[in-house]
C-alpha positions in Angstrom: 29.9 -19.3 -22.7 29.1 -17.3 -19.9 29.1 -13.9 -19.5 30.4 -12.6 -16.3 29.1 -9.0 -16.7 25.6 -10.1 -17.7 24.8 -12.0 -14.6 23.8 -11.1 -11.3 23.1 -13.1 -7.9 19.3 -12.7 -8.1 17.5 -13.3 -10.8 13.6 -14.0 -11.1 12.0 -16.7 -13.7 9.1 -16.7 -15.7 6.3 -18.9 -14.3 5.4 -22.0 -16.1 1.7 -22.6 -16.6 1.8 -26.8 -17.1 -2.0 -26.7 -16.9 -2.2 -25.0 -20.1 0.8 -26.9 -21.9 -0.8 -30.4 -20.3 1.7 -31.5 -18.5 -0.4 -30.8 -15.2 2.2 -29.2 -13.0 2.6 -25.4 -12.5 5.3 -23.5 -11.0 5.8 -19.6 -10.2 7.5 -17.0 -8.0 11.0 -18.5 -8.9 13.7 -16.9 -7.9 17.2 -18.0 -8.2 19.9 -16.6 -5.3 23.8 -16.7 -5.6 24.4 -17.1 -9.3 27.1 -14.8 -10.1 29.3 -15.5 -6.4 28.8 -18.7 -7.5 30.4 -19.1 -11.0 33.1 -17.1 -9.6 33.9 -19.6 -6.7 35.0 -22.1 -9.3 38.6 -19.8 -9.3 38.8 -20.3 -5.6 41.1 -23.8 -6.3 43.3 -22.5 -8.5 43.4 -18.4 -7.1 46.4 -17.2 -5.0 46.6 -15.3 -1.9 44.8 -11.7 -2.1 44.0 -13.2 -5.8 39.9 -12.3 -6.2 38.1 -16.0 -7.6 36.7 -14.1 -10.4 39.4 -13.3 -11.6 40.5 -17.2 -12.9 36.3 -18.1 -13.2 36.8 -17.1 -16.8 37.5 -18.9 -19.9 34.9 -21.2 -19.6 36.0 -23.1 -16.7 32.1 -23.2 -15.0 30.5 -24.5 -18.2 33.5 -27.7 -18.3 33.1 -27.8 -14.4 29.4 -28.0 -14.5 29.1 -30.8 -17.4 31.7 -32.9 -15.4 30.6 -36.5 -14.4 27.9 -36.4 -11.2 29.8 -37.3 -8.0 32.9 -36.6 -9.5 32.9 -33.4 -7.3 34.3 -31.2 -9.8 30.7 -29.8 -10.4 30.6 -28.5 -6.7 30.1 -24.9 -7.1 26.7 -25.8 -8.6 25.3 -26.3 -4.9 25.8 -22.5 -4.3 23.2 -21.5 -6.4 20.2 -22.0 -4.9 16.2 -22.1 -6.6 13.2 -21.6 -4.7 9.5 -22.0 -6.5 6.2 -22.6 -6.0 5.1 -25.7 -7.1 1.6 -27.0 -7.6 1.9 -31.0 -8.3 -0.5 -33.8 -8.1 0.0 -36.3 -5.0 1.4 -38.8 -7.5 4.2 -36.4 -8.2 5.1 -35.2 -4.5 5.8 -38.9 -3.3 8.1 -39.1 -6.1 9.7 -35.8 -6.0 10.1 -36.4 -2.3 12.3 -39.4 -2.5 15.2 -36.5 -3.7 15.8 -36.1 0.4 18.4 -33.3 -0.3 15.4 -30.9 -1.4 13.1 -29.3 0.7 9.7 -27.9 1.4 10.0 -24.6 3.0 6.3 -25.1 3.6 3.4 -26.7 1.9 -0.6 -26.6 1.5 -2.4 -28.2 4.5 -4.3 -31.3 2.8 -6.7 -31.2 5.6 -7.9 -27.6 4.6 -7.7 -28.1 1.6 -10.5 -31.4 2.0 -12.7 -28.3 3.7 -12.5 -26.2 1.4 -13.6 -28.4 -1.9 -16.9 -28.6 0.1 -17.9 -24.8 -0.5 -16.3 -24.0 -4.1 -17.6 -24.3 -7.6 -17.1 -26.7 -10.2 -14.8 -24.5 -12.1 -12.6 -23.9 -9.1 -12.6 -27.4 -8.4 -11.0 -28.3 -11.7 -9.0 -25.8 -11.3 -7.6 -28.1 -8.0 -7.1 -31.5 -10.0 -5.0 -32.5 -13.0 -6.7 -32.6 -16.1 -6.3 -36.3 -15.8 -8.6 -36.5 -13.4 -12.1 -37.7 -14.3 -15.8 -35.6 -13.8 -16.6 -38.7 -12.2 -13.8 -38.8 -9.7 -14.2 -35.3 -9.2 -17.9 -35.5 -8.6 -17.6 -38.3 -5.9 -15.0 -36.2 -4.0 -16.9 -33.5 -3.9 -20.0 -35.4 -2.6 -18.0 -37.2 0.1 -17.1 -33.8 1.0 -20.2 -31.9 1.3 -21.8 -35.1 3.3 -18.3 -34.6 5.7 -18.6 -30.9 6.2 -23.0 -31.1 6.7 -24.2 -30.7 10.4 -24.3 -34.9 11.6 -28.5 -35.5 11.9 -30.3 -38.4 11.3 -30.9 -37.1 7.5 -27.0 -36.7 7.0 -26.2 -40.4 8.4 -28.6 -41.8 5.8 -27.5 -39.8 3.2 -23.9 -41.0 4.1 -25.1 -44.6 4.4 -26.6 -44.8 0.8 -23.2 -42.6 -0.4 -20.5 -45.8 1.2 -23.0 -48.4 -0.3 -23.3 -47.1 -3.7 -19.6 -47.5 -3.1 -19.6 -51.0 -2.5 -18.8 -50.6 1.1 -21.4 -53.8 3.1 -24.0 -52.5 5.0 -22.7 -52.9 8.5 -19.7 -50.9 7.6 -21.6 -48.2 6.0 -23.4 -47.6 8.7 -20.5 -47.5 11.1 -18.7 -45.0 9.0 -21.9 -43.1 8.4 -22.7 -42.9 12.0 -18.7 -42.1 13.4 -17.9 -38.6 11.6 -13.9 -39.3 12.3 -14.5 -42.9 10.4 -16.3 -41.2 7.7 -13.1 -38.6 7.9 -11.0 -41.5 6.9 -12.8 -42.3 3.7 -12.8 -38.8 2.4 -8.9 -38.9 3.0 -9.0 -42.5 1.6 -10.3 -41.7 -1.5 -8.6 -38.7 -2.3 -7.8 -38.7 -6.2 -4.0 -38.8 -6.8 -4.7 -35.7 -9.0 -5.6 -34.0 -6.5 -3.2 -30.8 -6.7 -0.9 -29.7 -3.5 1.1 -26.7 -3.7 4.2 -26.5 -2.0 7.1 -24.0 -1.8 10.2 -25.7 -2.8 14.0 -24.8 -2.0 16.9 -26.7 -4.1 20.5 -26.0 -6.2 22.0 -26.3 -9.3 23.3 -29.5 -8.8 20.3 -31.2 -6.9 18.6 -30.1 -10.2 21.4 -31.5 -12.9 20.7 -35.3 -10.7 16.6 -34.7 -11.3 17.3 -33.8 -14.5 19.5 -37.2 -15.4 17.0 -39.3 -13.7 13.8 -37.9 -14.8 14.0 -37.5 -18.5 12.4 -39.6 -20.6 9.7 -40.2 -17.5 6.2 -41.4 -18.2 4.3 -39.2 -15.7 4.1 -35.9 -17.7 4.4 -33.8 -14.5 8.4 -34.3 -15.0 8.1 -33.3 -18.5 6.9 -29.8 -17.5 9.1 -29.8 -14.6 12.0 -30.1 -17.0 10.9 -27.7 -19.3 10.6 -25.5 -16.6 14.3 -26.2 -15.6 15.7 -25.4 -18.8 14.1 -21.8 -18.4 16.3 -21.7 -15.9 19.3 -18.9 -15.8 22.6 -20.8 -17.9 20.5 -24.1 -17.3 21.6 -25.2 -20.6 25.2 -25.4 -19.9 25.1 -25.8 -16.1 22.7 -28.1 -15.7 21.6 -29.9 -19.1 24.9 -31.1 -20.8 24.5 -30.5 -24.0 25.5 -33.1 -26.5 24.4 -34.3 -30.3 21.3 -35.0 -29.6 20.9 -32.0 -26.9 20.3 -34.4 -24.2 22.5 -35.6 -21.2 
């Protein structure tokens, strides 16, 4: 059960490092805004004039409220507690995570500058900006489509692009067209972007946003939602307001 006294209406979570548990999706600087006014909003139906809501919040109410059917609209109160995090996903995971409309992105990484900036780091840190899933060889091209991007356009750089787009199977008139037109050659560097490429994004959502991502995305193949729901359940009284709990200890 809850306990009232223990909970406040900030609280700040403990980043989650998916790199190192392999699940290729990291999130930090989580904080979580409105818990307490929250579970004591779930008197307000049942609380009498001059009657303070925390005052009939108790008894378990939240928990039985929160685990109630989604849609139902008994879980309501859940949207009052809001979660914003830093989240650093592959591509693959963003276009899925962004078909959940009611979350948003109170700003993200600027794929263009990042493309710039992969042309001027080191290995390491470039592994450090892909999923583990990603291959060397991937990794390698991107960076070589890259460098050939960023280099001053001369007559050396056009050939090197050239030989680059047909060692890539691109024919010969096209290679040169994209070689010679640095906003064509543009377009294959974006094109061929690895979908483990990693974008970061800051990220604003509630309680019950999260307790529909979490029905949905259990038992997903793409491991990103496997961390992302391990994360969750680090969450403050994310067990019983936004996991229901049953034999098994799954919704």
């Amino acid at each position: 059960m809850i306990d009232r006294s223990r909970i406040t209406d900030i609280c700040v979570v403990d980043d989650y490092n998916g790199s190192e548990a392999g699940t290729a999706i990291d999130i930090n600087y989580c904080n979580v805004y409105d818990l307490s006014s929250s579970v004591d909003a779930v008197g307000a139906p049942k609380s009498t004039l001059g009657e303070t809501f925390m005052n009939v919040a108790g008894n378990g109410r939240p928990e039985t409220l929160a685990q109630a059917p989604s849609g139902s609209g008994h879980d309501c109160f859940l949207k009052g507690i809001i979660v914003n995090a830093n989240i650093y996903a592959s591509r693959n995971w963003w276009v899925q995570f962004q078909r959940y409309h009611f979350s948003d992105i109170i700003s993200s990484q600027s794929t263009m500058h990042t493309i710039n900036h992969l042309a001027s780091i080191s290995d390491k840190e470039l592994t450090r900006m892909v999923s583990a899933y990603t291959s060397p060889k991937t990794i390698e091209l991107i960076k070589r489509i890259t460098q050939l991007y960023v280099k001053p356009s001369s007559i050396e750089t056009i050939g090197q692009r050239q030989s680059l787009l047909m060692d890539l199977g691109f024919h010969k008139d096209k290679a040169i067209e994209y070689a010679e037109n640095n906003s064509k050659f543009f377009e294959v560097l974006v094109h061929n972007l690895p979908q483990g490429i990693k974008i970061g994004a800051r990220v604003t959502m509630n309680y019950l946003q999260l307790k529909t991502i979490v029905a949905q995305r259990e038992g997903h193949k793409l491991r990103e939602w496997l961390g992302f729901l391990v994360w969750a359940k680090t969450l403050p009284y994310a067990n019983v307001l936004i996991f229901k709990e049953g034999k098994n200890g799954k919704r």
